[in-house]
gemmi code that builds the backbone of each chain (N, CA, C; Angstrom):
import gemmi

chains = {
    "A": [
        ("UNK", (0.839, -1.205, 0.000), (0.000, 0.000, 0.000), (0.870, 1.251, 0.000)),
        ("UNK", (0.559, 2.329, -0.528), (0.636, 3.416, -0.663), (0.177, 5.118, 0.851)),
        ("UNK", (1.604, 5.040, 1.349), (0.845, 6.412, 1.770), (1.921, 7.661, 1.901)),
        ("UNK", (1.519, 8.789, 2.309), (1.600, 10.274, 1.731), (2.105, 10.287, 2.763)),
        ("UNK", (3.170, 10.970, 2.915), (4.334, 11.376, 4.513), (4.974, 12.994, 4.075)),
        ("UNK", (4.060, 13.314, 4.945), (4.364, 14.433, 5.490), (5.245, 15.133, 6.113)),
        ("UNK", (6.355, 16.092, 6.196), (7.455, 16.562, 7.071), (7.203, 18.024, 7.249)),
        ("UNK", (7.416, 18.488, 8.183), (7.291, 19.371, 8.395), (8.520, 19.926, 9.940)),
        ("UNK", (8.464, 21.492, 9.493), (10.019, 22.090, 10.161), (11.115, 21.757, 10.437)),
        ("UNK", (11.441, 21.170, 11.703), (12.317, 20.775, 11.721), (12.997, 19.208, 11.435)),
        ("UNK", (11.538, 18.680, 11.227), (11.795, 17.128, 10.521), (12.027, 17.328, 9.125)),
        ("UNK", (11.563, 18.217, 8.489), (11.540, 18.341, 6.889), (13.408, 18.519, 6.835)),
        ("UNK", (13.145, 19.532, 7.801), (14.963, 19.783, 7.511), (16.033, 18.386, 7.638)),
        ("UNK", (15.590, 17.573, 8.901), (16.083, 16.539, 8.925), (16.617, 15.556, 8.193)),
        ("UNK", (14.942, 15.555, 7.463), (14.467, 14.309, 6.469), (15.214, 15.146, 4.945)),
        ("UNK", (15.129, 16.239, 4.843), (15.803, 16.899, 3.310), (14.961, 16.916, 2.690)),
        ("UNK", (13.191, 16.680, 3.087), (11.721, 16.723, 1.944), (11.221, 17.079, 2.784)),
        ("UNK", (10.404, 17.592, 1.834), (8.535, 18.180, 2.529), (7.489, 16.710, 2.282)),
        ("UNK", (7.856, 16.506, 1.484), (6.797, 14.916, 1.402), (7.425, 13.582, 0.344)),
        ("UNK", (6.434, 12.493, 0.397), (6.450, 11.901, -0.233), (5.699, 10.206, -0.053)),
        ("UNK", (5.892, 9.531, -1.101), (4.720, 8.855, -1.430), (5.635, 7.543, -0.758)),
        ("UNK", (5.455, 6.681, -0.033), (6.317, 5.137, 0.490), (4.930, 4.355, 0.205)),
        ("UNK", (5.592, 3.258, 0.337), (5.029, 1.579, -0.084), (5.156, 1.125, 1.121)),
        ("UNK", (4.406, 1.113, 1.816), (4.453, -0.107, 3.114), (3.912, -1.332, 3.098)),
        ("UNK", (3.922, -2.390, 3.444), (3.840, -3.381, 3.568), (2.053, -3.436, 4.523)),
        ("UNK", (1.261, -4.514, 3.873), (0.360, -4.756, 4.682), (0.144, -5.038, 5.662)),
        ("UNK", (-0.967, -4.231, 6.452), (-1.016, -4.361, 8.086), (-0.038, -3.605, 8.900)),
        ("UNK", (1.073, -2.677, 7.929), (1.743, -1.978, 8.802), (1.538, -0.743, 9.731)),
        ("UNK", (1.515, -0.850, 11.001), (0.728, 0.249, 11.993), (1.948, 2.031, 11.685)),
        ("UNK", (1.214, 2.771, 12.373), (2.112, 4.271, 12.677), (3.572, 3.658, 13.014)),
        ("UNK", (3.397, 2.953, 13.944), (4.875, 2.818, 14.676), (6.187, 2.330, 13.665)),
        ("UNK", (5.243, 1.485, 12.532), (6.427, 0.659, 11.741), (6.847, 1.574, 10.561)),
        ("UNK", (5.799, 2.394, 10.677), (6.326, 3.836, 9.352), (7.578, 4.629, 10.403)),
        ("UNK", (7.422, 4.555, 11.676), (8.393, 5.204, 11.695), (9.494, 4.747, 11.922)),
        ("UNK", (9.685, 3.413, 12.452), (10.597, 2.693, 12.737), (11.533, 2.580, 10.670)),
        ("UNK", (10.759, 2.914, 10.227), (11.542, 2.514, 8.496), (12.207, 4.245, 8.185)),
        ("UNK", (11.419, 5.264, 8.750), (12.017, 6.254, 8.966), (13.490, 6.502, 9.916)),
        ("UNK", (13.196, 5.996, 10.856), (14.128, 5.804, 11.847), (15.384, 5.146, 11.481)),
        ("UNK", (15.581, 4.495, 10.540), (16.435, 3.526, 9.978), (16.843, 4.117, 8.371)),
        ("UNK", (16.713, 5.258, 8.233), (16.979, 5.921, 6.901), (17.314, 7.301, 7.968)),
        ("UNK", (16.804, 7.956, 8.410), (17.753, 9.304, 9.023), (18.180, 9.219, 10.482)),
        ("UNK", (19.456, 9.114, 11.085), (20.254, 9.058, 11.762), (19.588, 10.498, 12.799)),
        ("UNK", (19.073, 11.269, 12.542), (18.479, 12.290, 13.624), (17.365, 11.654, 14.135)),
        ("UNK", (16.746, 10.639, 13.232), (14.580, 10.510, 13.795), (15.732, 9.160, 14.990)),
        ("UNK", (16.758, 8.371, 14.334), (17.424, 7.337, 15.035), (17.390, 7.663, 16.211)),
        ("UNK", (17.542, 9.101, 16.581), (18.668, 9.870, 17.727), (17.255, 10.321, 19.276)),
        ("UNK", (16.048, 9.643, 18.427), (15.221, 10.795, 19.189), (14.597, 9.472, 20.160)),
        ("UNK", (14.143, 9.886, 22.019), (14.465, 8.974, 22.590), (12.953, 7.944, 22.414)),
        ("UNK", (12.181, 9.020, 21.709), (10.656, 7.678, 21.656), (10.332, 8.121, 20.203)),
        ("UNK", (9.002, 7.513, 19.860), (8.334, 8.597, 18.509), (7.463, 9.692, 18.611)),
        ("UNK", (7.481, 10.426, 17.982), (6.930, 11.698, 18.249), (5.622, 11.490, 17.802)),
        ("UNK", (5.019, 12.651, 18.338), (3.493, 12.212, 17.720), (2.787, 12.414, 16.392)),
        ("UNK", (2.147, 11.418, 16.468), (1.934, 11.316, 14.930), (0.371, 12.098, 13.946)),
        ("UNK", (0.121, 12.419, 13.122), (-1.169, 12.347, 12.760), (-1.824, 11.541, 11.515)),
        ("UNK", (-2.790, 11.049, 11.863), (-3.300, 10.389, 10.171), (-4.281, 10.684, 9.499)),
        ("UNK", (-4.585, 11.653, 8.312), (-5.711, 12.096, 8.123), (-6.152, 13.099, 8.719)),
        ("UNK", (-5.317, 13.789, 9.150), (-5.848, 15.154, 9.668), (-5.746, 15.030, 11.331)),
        ("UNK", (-5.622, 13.761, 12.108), (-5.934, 13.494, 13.109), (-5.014, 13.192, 14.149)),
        ("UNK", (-4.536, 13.396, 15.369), (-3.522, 12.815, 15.915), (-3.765, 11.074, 15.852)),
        ("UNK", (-2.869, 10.582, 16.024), (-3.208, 8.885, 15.914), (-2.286, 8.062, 16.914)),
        ("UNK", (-2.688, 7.243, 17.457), (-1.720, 6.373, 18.194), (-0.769, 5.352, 17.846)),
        ("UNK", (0.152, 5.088, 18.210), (1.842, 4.811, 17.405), (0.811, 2.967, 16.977)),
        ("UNK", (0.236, 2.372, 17.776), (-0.740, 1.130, 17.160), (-1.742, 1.730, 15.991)),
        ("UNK", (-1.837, 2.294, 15.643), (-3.234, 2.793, 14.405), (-2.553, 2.286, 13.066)),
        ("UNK", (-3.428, 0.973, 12.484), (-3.382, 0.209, 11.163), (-3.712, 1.709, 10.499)),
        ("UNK", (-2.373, 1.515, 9.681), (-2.433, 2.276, 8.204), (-3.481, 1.727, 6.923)),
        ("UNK", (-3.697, 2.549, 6.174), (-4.075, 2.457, 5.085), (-4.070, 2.950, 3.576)),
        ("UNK", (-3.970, 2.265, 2.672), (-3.777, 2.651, 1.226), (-4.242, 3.887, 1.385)),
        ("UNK", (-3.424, 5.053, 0.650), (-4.427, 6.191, 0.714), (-4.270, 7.221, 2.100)),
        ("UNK", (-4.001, 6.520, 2.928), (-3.468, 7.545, 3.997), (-2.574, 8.812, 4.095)),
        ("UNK", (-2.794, 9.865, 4.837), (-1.968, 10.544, 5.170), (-1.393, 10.765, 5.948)),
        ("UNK", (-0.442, 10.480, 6.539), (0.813, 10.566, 7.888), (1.725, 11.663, 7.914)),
        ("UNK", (1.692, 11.938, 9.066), (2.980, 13.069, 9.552), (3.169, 12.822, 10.714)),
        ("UNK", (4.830, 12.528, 10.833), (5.250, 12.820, 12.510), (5.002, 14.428, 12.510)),
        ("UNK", (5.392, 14.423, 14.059), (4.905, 16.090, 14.250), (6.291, 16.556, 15.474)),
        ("UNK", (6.895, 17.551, 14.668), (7.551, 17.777, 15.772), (7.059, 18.738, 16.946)),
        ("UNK", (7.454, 19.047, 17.982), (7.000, 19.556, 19.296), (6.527, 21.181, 18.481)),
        ("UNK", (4.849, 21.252, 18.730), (4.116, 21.786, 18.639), (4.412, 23.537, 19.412)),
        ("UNK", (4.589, 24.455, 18.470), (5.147, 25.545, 19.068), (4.578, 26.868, 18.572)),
        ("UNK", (3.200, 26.801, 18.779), (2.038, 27.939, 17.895), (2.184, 29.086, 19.420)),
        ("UNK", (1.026, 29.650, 18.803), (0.874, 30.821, 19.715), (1.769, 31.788, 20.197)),
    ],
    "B": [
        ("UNK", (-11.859, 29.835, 8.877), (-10.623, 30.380, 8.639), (-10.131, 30.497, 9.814)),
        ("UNK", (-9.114, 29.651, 10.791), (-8.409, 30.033, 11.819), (-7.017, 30.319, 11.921)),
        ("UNK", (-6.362, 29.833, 10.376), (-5.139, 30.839, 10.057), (-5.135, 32.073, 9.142)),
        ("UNK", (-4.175, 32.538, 9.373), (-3.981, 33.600, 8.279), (-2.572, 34.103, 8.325)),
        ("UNK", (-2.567, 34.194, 6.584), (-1.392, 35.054, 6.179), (-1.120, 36.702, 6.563)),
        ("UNK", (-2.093, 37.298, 7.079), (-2.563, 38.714, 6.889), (-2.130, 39.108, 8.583)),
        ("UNK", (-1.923, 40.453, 8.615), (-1.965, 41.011, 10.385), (-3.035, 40.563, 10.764)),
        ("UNK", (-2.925, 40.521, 11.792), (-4.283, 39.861, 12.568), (-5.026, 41.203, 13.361)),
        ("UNK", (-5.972, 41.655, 13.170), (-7.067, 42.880, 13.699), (-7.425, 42.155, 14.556)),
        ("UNK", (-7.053, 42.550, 15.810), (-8.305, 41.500, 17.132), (-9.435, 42.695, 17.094)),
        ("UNK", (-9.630, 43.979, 16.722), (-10.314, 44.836, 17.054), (-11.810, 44.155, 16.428)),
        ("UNK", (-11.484, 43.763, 15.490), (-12.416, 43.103, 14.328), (-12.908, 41.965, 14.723)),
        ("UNK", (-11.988, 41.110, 15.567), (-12.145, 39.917, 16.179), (-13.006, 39.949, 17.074)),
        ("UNK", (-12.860, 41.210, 17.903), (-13.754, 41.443, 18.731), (-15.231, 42.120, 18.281)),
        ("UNK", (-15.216, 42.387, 17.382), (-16.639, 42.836, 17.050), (-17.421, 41.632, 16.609)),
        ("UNK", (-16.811, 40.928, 16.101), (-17.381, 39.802, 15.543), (-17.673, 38.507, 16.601)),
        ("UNK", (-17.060, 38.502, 17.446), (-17.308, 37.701, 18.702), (-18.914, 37.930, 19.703)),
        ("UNK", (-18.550, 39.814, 19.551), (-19.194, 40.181, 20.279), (-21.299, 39.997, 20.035)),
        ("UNK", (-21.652, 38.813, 19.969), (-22.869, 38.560, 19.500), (-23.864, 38.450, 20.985)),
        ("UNK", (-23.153, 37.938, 22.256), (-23.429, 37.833, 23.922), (-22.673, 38.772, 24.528)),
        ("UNK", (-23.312, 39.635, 24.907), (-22.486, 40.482, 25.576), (-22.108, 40.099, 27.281)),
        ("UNK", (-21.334, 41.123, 28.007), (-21.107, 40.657, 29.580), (-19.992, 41.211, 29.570)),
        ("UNK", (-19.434, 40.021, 29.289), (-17.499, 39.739, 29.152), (-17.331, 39.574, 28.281)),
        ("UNK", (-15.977, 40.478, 27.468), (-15.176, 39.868, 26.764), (-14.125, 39.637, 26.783)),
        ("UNK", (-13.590, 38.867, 27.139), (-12.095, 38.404, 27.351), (-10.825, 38.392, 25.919)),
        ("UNK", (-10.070, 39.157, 25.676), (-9.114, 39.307, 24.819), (-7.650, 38.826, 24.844)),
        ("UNK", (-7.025, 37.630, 24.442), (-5.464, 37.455, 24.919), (-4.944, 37.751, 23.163)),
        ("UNK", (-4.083, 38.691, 23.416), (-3.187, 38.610, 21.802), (-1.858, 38.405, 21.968)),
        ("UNK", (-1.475, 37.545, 21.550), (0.118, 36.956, 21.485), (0.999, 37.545, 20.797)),
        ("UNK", (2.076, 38.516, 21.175), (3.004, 39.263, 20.392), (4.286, 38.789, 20.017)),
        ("UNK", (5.233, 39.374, 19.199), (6.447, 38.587, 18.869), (7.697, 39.642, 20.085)),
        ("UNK", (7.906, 38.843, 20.532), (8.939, 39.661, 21.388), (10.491, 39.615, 21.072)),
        ("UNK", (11.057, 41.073, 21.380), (12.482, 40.816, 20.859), (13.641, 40.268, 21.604)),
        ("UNK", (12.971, 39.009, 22.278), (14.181, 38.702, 22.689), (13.424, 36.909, 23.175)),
        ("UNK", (14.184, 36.295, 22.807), (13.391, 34.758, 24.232), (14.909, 34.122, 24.062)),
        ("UNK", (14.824, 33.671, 26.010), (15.897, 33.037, 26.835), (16.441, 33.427, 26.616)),
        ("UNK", (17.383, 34.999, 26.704), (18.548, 35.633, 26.791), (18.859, 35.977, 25.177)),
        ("UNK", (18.073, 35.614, 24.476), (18.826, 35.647, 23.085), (17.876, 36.764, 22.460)),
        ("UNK", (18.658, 37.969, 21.727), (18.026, 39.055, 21.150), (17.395, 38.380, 19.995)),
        ("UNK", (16.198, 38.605, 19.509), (15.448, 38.042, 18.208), (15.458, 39.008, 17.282)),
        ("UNK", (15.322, 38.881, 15.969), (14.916, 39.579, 15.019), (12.927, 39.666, 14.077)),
        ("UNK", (12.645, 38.431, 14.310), (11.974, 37.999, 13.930), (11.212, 36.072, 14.256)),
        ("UNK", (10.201, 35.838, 13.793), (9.367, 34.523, 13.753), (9.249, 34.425, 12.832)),
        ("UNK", (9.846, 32.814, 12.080), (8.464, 32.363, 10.900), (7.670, 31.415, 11.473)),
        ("UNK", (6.327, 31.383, 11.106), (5.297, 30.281, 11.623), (5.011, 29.984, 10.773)),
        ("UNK", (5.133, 28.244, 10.653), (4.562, 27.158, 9.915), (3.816, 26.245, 10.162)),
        ("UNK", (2.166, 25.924, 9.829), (1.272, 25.082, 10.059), (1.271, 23.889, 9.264)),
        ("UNK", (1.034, 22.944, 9.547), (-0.051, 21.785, 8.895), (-1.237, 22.173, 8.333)),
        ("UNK", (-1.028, 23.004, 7.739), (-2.797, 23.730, 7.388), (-3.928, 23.575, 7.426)),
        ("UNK", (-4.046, 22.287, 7.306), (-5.452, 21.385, 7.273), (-5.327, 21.126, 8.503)),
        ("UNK", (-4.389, 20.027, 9.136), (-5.099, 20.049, 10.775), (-4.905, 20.812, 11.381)),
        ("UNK", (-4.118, 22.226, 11.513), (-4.220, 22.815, 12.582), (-5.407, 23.802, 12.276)),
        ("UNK", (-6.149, 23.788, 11.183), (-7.835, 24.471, 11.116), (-8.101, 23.191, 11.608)),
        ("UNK", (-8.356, 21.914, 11.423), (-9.358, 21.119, 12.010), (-9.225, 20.933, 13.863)),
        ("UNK", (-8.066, 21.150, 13.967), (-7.504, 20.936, 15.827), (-8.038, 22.100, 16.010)),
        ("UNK", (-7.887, 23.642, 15.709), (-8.733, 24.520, 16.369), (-10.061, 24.208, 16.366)),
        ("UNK", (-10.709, 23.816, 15.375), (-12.111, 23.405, 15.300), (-12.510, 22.316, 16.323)),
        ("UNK", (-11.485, 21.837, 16.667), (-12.028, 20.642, 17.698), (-11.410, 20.962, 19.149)),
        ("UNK", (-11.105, 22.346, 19.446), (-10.679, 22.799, 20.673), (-11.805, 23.812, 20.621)),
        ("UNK", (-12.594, 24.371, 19.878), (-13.323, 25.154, 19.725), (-14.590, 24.444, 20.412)),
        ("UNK", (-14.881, 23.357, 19.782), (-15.819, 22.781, 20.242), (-16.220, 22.300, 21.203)),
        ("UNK", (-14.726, 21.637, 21.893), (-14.839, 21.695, 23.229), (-14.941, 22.249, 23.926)),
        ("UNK", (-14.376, 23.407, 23.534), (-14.538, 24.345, 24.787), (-16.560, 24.998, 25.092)),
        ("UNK", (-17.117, 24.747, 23.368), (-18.590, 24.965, 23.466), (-19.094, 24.331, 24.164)),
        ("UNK", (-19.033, 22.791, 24.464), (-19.639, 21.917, 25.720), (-19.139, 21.863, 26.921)),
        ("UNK", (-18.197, 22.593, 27.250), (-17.810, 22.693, 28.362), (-18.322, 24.021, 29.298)),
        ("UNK", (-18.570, 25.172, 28.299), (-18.975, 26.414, 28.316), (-20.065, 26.738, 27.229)),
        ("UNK", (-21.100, 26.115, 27.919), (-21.898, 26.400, 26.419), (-22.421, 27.870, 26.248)),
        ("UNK", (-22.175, 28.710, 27.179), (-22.452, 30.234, 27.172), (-21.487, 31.112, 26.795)),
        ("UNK", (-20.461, 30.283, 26.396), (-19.187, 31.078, 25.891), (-18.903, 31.172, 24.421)),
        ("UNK", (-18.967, 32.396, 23.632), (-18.170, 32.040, 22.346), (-16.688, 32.136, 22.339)),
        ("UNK", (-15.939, 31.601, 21.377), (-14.860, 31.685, 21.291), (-14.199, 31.559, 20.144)),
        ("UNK", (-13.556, 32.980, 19.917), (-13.081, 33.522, 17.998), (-11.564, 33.449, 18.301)),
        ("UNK", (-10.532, 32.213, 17.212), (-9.597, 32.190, 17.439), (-8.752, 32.149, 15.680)),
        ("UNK", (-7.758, 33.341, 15.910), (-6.911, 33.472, 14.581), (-5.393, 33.808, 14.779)),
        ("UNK", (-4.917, 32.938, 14.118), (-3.237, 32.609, 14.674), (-2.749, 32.916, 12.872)),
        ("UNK", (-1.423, 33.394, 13.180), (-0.999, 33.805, 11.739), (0.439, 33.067, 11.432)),
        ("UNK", (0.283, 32.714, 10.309), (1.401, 31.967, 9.942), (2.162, 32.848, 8.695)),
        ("UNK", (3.386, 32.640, 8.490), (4.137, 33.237, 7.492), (5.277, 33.844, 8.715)),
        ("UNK", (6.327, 34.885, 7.787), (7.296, 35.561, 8.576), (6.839, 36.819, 9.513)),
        ("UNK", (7.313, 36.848, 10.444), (6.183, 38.195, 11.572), (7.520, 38.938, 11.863)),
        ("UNK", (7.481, 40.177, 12.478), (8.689, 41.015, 13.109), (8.076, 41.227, 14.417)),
        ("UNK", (9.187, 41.604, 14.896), (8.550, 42.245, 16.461), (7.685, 43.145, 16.582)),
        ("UNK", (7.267, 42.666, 17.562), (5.776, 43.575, 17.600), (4.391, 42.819, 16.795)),
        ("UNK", (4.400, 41.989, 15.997), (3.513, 41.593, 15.394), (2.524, 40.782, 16.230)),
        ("UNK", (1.368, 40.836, 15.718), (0.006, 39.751, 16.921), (0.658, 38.411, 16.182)),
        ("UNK", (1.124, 37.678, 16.733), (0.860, 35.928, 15.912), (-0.460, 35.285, 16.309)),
        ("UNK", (-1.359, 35.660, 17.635), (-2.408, 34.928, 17.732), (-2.950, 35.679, 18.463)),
        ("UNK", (-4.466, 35.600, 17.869), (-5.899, 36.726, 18.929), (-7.216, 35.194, 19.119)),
        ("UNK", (-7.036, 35.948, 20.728), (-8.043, 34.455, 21.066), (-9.573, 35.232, 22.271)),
        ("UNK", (-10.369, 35.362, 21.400), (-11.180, 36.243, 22.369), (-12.585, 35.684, 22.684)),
        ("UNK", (-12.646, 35.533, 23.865), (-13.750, 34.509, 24.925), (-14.844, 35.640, 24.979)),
        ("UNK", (-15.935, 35.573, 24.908), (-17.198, 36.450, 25.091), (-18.141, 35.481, 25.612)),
        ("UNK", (-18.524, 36.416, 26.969), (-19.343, 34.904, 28.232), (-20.300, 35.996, 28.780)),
        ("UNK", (-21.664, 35.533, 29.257), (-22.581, 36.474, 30.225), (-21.607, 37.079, 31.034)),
        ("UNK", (-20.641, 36.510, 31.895), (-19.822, 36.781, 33.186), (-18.679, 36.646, 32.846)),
        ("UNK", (-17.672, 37.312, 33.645), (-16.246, 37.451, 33.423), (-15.441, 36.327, 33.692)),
        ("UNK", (-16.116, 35.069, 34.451), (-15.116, 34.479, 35.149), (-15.266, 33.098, 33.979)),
        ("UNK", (-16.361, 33.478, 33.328), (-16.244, 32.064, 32.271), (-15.336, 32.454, 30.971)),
        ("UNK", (-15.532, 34.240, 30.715), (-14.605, 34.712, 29.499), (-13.385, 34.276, 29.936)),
        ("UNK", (-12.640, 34.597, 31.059), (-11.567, 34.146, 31.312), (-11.245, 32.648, 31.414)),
        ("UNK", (-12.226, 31.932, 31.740), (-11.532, 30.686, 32.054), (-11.459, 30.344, 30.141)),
        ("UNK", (-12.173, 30.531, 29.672), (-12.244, 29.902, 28.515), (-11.318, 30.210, 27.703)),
        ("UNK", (-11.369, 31.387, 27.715), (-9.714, 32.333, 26.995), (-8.282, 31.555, 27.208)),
        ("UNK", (-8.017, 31.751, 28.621), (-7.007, 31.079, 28.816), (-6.748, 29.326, 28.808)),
        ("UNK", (-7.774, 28.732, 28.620), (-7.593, 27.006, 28.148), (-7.802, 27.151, 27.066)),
        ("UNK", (-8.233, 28.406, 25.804), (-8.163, 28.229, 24.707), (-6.500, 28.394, 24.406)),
        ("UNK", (-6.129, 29.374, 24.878), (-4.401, 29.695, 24.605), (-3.534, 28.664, 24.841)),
        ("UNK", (-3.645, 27.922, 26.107), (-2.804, 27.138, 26.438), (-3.252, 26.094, 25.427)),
        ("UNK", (-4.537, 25.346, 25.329), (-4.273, 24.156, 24.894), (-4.017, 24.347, 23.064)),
        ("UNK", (-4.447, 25.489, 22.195), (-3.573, 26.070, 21.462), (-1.892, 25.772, 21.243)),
        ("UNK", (-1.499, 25.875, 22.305), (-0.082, 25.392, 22.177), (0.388, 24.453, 22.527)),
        ("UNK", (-0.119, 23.861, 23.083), (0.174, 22.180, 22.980), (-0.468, 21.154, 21.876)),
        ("UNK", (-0.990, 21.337, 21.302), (-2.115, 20.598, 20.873), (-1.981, 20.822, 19.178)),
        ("UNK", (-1.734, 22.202, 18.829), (-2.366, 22.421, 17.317), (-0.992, 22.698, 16.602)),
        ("UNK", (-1.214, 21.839, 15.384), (0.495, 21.682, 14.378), (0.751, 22.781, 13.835)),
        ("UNK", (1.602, 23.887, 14.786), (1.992, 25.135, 14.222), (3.335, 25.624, 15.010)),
        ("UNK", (4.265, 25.501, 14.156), (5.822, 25.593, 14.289), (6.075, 26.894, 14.121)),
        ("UNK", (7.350, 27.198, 14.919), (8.000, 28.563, 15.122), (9.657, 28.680, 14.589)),
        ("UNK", (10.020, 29.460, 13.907), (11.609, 29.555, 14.021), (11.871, 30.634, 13.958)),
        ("UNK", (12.929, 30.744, 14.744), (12.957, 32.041, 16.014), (14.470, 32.695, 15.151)),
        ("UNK", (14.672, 34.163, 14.620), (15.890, 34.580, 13.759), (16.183, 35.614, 14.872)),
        ("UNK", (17.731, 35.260, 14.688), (18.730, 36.358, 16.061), (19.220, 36.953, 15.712)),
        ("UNK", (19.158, 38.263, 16.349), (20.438, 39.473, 15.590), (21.989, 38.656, 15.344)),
        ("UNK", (22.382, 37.392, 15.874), (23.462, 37.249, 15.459), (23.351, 36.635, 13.879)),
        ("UNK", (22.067, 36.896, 13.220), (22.432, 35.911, 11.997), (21.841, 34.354, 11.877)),
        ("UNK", (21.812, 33.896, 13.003), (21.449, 32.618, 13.549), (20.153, 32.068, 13.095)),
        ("UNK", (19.113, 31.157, 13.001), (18.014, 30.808, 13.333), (17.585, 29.678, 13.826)),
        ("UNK", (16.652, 29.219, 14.600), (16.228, 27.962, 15.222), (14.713, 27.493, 15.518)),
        ("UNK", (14.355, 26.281, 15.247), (12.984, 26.483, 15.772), (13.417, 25.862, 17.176)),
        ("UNK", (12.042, 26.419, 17.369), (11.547, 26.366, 18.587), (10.907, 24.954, 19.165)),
        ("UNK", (11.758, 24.513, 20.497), (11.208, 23.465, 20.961), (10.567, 23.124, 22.527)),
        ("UNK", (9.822, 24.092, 22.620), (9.551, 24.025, 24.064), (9.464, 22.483, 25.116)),
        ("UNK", (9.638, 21.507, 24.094), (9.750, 20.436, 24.895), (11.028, 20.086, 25.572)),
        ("UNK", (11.993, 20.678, 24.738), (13.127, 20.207, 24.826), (13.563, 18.697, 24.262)),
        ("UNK", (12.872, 18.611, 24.050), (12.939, 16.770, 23.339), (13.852, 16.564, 22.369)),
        ("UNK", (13.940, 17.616, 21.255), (14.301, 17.087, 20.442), (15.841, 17.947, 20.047)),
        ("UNK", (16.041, 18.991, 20.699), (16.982, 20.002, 20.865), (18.406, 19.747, 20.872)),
        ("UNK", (18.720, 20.195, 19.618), (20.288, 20.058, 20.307), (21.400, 20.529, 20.729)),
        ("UNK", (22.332, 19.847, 21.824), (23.299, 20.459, 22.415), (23.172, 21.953, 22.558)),
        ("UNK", (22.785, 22.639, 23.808), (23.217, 24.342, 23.242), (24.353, 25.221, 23.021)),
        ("UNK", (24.644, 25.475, 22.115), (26.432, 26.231, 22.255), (26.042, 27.220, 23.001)),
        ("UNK", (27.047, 27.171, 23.822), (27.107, 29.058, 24.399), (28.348, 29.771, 24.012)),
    ],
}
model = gemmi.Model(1)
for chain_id, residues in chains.items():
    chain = gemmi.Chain(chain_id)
    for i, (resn, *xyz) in enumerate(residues, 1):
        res = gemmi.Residue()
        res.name, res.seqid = resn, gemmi.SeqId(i, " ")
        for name, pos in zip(("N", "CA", "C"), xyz):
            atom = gemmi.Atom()
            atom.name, atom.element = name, gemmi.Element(name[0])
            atom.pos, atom.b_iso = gemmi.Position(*pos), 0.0
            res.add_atom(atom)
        chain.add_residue(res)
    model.add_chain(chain)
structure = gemmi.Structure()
structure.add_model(model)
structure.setup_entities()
């Protein structure tokens, strides 16, 4: 399956993209998108848990089955207002 | 519309809130020239665009069942700001003062914990950084 990964600030900088399209494997949850992230940039490696995630607009929990068509973004520490 | 590219008018904010009168409670968030010892020049703010309109919309709402006598008009601005600029107007309008306030201020706070909108902070030395109030992810600080 197919889904849409999102980066944003200081992960974009990390990661060297603003987005892009990965192939995951069926039945793969939030946690295993990032664990394949985690294992391609040596900074997400460095960080001591996973950050939080959203899918579809939504925050999501590091267990939440992905789906074809999804949209994902880790999120780095939230710094509005 | 709970972002915007544009200055933010709370004056406007407030007229438009103002549909219950009593209280109106006003917090506007400015860019200050300086955070933790370090002189600033400027903020850029960057959203998730889509969820951080849908996370205000769903802090909005809560806060309607929690306060169902309260409105609450909230506009946060994204793009590059200078000092002095509003980055966010959050204004509570309640029969009574003590609900404008409570509502105001759990709109601000949970605003910043909660809704995908990034800061990077530019220093008169040239420098820039975002901002990590968690500290989580920060690194090493040179001094």
């Amino acid at each position: 399956m197919n889904v849409k990964l999102l980066y944003f600030a200081s992960f974009r900088d990390k990661a060297g993209r603003d987005e892009e399209s990965r192939v995951l494997p069926e039945g793969s949850r939030v946690r295993d998108a990032w664990a394949a992230l985690a294992s391609e940039v040596p900074d997400f490696a460095a960080f001591p848990a996973m950050p939080p995630a959203a899918v579809n607009l939504e925050y999501a929990a590091p267990d939440r089955l992905l789906r074809d068509g999804d949209e994902l973004a880790f999120l780095p520490p939230v710094a509005g207002g | 519309m709970y972002l915007t590219r544009d200055p933010i008018d709370a004056a406007a904010l407030v007229s438009r809130a103002r549909a219950c009168d009593g209280g109106v409670c006003v917090f506007v968030g400015v860019v200050r020239d300086h955070n933790e010892g370090r002189a600033t020049t400027g903020i850029e703010y960057e959203a998730y665009g889509p969820m951080a309109e849908a996370e205000i919309r769903r802090l909005v709402n809560g806060l309607a069942e929690r306060w169902p006598q309260v409105r609450v008009e909230i506009l946060h601005r994204v793009g590059r700001l200078a000092i002095g600029d509003a980055s966010v107007a959050v204004v509570a309008t309640a029969p009574h003062r003590a609900e404008a306030f409570a509502a105001c201020r759990e709109a601000i706070d949970r605003l910043k914990t909660t809704v995908p909108i990034w800061k990077k902070e530019f220093y008169r030395d040239g420098t820039s950084d975002w901002v990590d109030p968690t500290r989580m992810h920060a690194a090493p600080r040179e001094r």
